[in-house]
N, CA, C and O atoms as a MOPAC input file, in Angstrom:
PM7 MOZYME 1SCF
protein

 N      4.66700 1    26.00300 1   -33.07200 1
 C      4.96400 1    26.18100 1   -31.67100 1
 C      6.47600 1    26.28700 1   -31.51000 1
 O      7.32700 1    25.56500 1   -32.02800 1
 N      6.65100 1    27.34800 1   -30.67300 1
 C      8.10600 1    27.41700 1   -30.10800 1
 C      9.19100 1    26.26800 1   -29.30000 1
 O      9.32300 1    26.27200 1   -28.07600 1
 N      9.93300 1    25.29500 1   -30.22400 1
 C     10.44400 1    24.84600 1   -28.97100 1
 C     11.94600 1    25.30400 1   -28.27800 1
 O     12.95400 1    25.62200 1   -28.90800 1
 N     11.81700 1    25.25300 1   -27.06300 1
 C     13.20500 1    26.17500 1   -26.49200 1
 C     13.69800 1    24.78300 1   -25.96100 1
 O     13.24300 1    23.86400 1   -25.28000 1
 N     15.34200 1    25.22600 1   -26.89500 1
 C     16.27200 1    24.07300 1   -26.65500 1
 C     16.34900 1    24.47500 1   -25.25400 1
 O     16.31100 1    25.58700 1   -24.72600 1
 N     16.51600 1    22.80300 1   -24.58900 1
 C     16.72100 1    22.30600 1   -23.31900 1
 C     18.62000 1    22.54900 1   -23.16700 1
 O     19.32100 1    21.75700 1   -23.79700 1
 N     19.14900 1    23.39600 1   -22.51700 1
 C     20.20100 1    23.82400 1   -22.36500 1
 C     21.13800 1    24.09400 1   -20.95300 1
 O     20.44800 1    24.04700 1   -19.93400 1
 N     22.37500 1    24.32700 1   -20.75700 1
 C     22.71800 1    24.47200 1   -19.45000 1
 C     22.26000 1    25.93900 1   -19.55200 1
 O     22.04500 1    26.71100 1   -20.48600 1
 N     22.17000 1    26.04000 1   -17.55300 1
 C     21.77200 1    27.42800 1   -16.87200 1
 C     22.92600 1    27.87800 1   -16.62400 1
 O     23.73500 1    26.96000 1   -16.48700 1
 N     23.51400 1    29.25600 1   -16.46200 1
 C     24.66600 1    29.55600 1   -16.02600 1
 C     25.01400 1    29.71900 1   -14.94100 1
 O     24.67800 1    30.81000 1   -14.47800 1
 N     25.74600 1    28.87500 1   -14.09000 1
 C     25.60500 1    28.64000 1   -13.01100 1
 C     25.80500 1    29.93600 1   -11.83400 1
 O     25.59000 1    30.05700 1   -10.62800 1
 N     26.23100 1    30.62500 1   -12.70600 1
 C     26.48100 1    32.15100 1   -12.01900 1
 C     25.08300 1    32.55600 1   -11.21600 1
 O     24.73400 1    33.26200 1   -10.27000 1
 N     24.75800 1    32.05000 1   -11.77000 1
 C     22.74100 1    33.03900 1   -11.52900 1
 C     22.37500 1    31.93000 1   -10.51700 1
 O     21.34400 1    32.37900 1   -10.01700 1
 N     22.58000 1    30.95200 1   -10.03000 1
 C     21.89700 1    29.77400 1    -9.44900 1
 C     22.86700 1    30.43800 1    -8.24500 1
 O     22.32800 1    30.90600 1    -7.24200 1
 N     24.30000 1    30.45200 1    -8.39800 1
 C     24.90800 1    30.73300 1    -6.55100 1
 C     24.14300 1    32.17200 1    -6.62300 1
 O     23.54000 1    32.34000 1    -5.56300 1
 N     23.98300 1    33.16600 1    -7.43800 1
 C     23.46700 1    34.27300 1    -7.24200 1
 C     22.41100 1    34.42800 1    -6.21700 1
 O     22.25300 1    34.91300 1    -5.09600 1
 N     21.67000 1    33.68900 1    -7.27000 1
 C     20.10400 1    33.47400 1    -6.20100 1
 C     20.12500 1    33.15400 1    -4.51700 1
 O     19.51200 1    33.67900 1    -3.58800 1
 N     20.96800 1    32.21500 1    -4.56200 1
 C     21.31200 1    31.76800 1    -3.11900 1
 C     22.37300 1    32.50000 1    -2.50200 1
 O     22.20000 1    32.57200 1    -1.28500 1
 N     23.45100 1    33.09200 1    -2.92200 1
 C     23.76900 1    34.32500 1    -1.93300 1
 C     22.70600 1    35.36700 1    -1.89200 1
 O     22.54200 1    35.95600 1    -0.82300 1
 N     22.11300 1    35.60900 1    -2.70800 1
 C     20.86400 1    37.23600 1    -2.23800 1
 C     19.75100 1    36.26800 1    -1.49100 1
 O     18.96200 1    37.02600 1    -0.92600 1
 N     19.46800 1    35.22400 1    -1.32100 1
 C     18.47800 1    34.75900 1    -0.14200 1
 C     19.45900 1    34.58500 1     1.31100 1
 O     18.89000 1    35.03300 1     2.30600 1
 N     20.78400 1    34.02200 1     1.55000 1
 C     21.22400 1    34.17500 1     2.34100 1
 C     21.79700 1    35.62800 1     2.98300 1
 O     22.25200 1    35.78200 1     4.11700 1
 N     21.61300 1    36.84300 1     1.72600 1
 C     21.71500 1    38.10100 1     2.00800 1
 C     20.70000 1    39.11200 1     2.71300 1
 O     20.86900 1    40.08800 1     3.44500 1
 N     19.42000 1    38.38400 1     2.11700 1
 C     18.06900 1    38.63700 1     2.54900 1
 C     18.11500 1    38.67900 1     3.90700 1
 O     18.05900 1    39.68800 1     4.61000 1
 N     18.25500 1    37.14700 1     4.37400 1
 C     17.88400 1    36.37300 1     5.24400 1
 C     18.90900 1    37.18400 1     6.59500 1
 O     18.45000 1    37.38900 1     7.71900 1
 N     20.22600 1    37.52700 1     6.20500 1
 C     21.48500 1    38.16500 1     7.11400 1
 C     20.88700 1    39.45000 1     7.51900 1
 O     20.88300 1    39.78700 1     8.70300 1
 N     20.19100 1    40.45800 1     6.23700 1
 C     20.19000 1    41.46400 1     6.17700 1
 C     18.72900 1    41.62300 1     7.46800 1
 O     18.60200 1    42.43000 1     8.38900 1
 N     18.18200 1    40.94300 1     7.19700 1
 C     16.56800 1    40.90800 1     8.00300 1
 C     17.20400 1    40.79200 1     9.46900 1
 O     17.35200 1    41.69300 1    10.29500 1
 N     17.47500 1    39.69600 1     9.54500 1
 C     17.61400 1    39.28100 1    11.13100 1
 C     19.00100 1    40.88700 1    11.63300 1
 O     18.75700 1    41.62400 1    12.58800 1
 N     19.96900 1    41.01700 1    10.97100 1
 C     19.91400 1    42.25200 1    11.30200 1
 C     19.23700 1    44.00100 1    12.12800 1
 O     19.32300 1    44.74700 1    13.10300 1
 N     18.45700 1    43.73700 1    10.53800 1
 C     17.57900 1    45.06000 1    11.20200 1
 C     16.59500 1    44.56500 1    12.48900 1
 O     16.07000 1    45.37300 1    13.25500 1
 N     16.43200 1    43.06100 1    12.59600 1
 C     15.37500 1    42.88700 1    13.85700 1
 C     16.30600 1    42.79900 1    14.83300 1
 O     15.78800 1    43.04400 1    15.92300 1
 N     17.97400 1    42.44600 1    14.94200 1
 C     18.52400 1    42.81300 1    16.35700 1
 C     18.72300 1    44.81300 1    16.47100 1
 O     18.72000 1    45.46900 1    17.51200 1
 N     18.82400 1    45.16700 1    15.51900 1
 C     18.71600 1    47.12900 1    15.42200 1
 C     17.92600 1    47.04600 1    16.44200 1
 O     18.19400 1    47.13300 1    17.64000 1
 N     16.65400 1    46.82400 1    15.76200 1
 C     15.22700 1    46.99300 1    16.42200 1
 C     15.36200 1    47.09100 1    17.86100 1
 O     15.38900 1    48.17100 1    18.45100 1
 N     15.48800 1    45.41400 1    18.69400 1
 C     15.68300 1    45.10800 1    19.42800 1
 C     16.04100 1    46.30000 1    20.14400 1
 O     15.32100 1    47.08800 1    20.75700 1
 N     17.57200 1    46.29000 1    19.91600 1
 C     18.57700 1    47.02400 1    20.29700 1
 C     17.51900 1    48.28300 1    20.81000 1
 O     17.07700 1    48.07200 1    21.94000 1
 N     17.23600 1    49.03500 1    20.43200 1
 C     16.41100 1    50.54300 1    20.19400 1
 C     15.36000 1    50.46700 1    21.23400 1
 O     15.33200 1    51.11400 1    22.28100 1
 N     14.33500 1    49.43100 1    20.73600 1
 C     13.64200 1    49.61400 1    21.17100 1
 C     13.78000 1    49.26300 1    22.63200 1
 O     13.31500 1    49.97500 1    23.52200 1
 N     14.50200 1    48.02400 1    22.86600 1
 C     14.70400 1    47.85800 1    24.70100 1
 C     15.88200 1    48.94600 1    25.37800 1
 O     16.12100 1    49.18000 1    26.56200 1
 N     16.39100 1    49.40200 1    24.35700 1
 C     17.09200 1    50.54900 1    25.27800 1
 C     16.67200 1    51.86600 1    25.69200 1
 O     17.02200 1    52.68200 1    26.54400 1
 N     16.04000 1    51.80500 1    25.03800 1
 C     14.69200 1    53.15400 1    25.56600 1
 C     14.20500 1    52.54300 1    26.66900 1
 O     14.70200 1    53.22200 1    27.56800 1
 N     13.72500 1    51.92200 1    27.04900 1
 C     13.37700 1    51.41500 1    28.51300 1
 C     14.41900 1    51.38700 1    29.73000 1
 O     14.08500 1    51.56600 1    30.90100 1
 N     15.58800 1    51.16500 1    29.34100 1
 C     16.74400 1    50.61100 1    30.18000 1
 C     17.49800 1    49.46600 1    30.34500 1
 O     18.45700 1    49.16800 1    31.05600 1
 N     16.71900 1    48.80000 1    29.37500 1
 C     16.81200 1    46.86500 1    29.53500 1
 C     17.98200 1    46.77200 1    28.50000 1
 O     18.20500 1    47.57800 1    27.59700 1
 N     18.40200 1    46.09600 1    28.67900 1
 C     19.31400 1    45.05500 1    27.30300 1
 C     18.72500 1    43.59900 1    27.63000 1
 O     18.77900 1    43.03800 1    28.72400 1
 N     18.28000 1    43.21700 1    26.71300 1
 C     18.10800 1    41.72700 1    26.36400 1
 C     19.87700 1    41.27900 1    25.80600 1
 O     20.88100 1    41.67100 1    25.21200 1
 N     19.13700 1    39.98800 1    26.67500 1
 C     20.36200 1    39.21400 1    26.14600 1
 C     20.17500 1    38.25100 1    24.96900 1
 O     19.44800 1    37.26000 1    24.91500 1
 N     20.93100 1    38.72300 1    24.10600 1
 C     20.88600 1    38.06600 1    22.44900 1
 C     21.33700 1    36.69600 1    22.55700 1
 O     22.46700 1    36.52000 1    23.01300 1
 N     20.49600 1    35.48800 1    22.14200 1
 C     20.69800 1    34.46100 1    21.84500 1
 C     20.03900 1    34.08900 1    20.26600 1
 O     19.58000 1    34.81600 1    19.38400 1
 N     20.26000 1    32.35600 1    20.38800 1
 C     20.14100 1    32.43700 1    18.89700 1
 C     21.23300 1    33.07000 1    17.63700 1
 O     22.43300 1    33.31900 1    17.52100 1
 N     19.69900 1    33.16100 1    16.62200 1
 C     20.06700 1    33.72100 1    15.55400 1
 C     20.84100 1    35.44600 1    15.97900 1
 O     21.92700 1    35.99000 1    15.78000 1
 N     19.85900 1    35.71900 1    16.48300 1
 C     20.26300 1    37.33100 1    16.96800 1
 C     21.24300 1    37.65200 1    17.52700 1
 O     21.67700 1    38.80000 1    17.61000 1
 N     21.79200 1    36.50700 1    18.05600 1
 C     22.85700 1    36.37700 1    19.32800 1
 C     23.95500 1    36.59000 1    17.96400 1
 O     24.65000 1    37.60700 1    17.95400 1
 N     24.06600 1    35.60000 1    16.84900 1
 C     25.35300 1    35.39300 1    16.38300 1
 C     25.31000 1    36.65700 1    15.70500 1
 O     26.27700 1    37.37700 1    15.95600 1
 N     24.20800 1    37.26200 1    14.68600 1
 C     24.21000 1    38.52100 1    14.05900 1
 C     24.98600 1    39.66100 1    15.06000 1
 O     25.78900 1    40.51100 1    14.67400 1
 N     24.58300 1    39.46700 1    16.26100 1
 C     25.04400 1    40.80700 1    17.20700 1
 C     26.37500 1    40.56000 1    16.79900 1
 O     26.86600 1    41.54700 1    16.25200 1
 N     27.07000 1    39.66000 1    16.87100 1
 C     28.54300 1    39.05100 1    16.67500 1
 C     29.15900 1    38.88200 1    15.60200 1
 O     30.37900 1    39.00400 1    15.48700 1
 N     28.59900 1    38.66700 1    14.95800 1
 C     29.49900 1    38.27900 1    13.04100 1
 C     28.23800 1    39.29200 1    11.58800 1
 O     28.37600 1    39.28600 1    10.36500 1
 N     26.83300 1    40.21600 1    12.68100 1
 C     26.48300 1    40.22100 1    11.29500 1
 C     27.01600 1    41.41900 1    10.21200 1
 O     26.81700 1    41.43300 1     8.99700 1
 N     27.71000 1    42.36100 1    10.97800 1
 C     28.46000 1    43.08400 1     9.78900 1
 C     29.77000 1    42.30300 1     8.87900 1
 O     30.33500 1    42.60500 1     7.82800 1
 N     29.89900 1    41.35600 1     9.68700 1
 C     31.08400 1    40.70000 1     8.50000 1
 C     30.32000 1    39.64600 1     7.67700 1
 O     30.58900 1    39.68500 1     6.47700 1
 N     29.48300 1    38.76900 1     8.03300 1
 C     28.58100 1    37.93200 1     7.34400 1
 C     28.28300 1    39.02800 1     5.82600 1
 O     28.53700 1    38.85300 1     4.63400 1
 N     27.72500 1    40.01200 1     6.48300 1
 C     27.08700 1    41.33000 1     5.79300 1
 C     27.59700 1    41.46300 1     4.42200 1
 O     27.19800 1    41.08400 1     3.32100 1
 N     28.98900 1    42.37300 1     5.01000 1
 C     30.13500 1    42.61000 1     4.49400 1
 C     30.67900 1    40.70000 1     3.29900 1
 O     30.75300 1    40.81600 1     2.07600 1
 N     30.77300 1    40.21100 1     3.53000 1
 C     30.91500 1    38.90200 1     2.85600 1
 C     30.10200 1    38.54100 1     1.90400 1
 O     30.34500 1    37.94400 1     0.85500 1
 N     29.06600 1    38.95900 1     2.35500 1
 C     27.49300 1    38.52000 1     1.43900 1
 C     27.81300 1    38.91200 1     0.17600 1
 O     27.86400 1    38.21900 1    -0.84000 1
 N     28.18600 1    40.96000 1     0.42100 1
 C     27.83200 1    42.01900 1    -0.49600 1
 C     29.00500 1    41.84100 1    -1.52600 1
 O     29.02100 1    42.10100 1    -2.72900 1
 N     30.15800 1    41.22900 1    -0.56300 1
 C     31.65800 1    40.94100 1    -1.70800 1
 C     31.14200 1    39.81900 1    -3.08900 1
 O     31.27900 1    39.82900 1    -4.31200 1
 N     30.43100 1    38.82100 1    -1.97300 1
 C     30.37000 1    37.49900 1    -3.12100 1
 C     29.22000 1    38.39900 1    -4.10000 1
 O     29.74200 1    38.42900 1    -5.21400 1
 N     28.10400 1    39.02000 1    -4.15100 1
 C     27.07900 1    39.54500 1    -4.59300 1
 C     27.77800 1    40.12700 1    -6.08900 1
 O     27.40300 1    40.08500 1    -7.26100 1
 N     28.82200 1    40.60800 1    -5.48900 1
 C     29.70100 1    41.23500 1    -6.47700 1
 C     30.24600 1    40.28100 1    -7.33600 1
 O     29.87600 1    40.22000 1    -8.50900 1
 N     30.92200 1    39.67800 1    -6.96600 1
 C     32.02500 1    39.08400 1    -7.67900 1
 C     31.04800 1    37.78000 1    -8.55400 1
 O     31.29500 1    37.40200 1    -9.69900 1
 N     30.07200 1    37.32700 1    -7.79100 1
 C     29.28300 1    36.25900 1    -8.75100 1
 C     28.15400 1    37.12000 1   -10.03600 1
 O     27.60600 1    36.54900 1   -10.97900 1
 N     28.05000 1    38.72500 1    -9.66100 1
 C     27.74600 1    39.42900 1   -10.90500 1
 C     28.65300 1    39.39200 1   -12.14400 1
 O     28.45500 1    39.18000 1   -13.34000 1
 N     29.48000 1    39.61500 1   -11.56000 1
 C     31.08100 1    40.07300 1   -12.60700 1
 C     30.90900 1    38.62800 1   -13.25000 1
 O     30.76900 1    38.73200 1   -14.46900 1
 N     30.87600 1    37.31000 1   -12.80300 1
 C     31.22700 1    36.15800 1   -13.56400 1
 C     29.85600 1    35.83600 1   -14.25200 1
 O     29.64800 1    35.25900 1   -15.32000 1
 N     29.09600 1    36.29700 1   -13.46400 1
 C     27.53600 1    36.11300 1   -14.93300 1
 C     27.87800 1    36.67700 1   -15.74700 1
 O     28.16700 1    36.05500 1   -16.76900 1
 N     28.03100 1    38.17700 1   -15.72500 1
 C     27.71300 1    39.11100 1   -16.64600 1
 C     29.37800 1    38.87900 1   -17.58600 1
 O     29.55500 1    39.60600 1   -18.56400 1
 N     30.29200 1    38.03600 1   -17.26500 1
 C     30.92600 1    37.97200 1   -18.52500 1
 C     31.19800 1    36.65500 1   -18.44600 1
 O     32.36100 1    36.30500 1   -18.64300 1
 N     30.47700 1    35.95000 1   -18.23000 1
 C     30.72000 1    34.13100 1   -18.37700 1
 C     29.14500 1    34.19200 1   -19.64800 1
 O     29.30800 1    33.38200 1   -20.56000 1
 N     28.30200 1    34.69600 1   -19.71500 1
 C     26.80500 1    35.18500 1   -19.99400 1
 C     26.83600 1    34.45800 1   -21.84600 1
 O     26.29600 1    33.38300 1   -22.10700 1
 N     27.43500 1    35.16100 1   -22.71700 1
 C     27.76000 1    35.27100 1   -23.64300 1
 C     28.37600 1    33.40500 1   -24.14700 1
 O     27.98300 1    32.75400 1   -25.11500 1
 N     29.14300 1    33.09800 1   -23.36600 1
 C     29.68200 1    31.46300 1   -23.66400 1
 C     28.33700 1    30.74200 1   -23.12900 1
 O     27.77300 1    29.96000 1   -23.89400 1
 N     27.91600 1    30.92600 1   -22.11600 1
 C     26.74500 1    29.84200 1   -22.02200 1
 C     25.40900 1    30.09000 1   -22.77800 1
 O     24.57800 1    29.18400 1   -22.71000 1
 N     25.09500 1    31.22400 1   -23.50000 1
 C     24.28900 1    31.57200 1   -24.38300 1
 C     25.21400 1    30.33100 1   -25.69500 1
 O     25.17800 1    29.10100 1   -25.71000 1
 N     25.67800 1    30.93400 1   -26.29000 1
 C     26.67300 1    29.94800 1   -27.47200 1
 C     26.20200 1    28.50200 1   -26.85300 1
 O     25.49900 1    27.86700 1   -27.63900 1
 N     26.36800 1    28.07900 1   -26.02200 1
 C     26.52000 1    27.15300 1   -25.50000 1
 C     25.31600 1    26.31900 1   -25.66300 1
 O     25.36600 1    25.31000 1   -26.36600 1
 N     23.98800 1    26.75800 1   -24.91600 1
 C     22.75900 1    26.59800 1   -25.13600 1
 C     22.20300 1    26.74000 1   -26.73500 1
 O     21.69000 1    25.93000 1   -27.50800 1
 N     22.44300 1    27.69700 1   -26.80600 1
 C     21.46300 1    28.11500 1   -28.99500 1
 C     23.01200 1    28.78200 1   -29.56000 1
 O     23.56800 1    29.88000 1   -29.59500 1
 N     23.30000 1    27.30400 1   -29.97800 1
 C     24.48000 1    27.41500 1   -31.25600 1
 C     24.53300 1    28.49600 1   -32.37600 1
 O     23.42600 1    28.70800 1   -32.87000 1
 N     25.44000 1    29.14800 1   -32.83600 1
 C     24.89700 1    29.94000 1   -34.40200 1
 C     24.53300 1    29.22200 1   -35.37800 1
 O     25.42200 1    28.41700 1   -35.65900 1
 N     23.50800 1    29.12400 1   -36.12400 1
 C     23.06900 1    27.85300 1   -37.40600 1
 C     23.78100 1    28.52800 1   -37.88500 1
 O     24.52600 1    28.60300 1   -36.90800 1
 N     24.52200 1    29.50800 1   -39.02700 1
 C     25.23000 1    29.80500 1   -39.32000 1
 C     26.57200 1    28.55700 1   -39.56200 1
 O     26.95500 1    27.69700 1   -40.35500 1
 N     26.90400 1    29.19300 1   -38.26300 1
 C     28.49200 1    28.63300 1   -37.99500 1
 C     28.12100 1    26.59800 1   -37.67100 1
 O     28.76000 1    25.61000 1   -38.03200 1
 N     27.24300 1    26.69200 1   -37.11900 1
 C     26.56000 1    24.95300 1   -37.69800 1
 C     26.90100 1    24.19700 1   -39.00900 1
 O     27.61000 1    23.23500 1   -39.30100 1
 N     25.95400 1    25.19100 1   -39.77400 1
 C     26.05800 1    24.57700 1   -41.11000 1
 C     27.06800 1    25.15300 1   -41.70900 1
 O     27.11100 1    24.50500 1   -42.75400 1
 N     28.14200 1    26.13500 1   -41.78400 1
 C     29.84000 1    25.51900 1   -42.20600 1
 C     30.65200 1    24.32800 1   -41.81200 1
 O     31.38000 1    23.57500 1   -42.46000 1
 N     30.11500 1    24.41600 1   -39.84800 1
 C     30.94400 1    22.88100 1   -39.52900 1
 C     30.53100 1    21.56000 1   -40.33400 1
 O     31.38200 1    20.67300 1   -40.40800 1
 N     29.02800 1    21.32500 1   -41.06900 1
 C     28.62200 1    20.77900 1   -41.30400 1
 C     29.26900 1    20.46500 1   -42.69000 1
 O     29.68800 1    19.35400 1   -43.01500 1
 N     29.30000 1    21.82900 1   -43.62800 1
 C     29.99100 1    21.89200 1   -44.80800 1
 C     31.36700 1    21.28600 1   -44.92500 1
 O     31.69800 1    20.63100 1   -45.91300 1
 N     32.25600 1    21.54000 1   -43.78100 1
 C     33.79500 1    20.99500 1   -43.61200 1
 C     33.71200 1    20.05400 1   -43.68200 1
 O     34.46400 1    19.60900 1   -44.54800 1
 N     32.74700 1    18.84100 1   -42.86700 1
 C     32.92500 1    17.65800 1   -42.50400 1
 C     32.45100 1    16.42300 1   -43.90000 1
 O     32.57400 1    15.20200 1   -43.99000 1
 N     31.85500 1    17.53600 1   -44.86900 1
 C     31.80600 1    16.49800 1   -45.90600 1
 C     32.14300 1    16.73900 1   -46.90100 1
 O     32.11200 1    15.88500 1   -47.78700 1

């Protein structure tokens, strides 16, 4: 049976996850004030945005815009932090058993 060393996660991928759910989450309530928007203005009405919808009308292209920066920049530090926390987790046996060789 396989056992998989118990190791650190790279923490890159953990804020990842949670900026693309808070990206999700920005991006949605978004398209439902669009909606809004569209659909009550074809009638003549404007609703007045409160809430969640209220603040999106107000901050959600920069929230947006913020999301998509960090989205970025916490890729860039996975994808080259990736390689040390691999090492990190499953050592080279290799390079093991020289340290091992030095020490006696």
């Amino acid at each position: 049976m396989k056992h998989q060393a118990a190791g650190r996660t790279n923490p890159f991928y953990l804020l990842l996850v949670a900026v693309g759910i808070a990206f999700l989450l920005t991006a949605s309530a978004y398209g439902v004030m669009a909606y809004r928007d569209v659909a009550f203005s074809a009638n003549g009405q404007r609703l007045e945005a409160s809430g969640l919808v209220g603040w999106i009308d107000r901050h959600g292209l920069t929230a947006l815009a913020i999301e998509v920066g960090l989205l970025g920049l916490l890729t860039v530090g996975a994808i080259g932090t990736d390689s040390y926390w691999q090492r990190a987790t499953h050592p080279d046996p290799q390079q093991a058993g020289q340290a091992k060789d030095e020490t006696t």
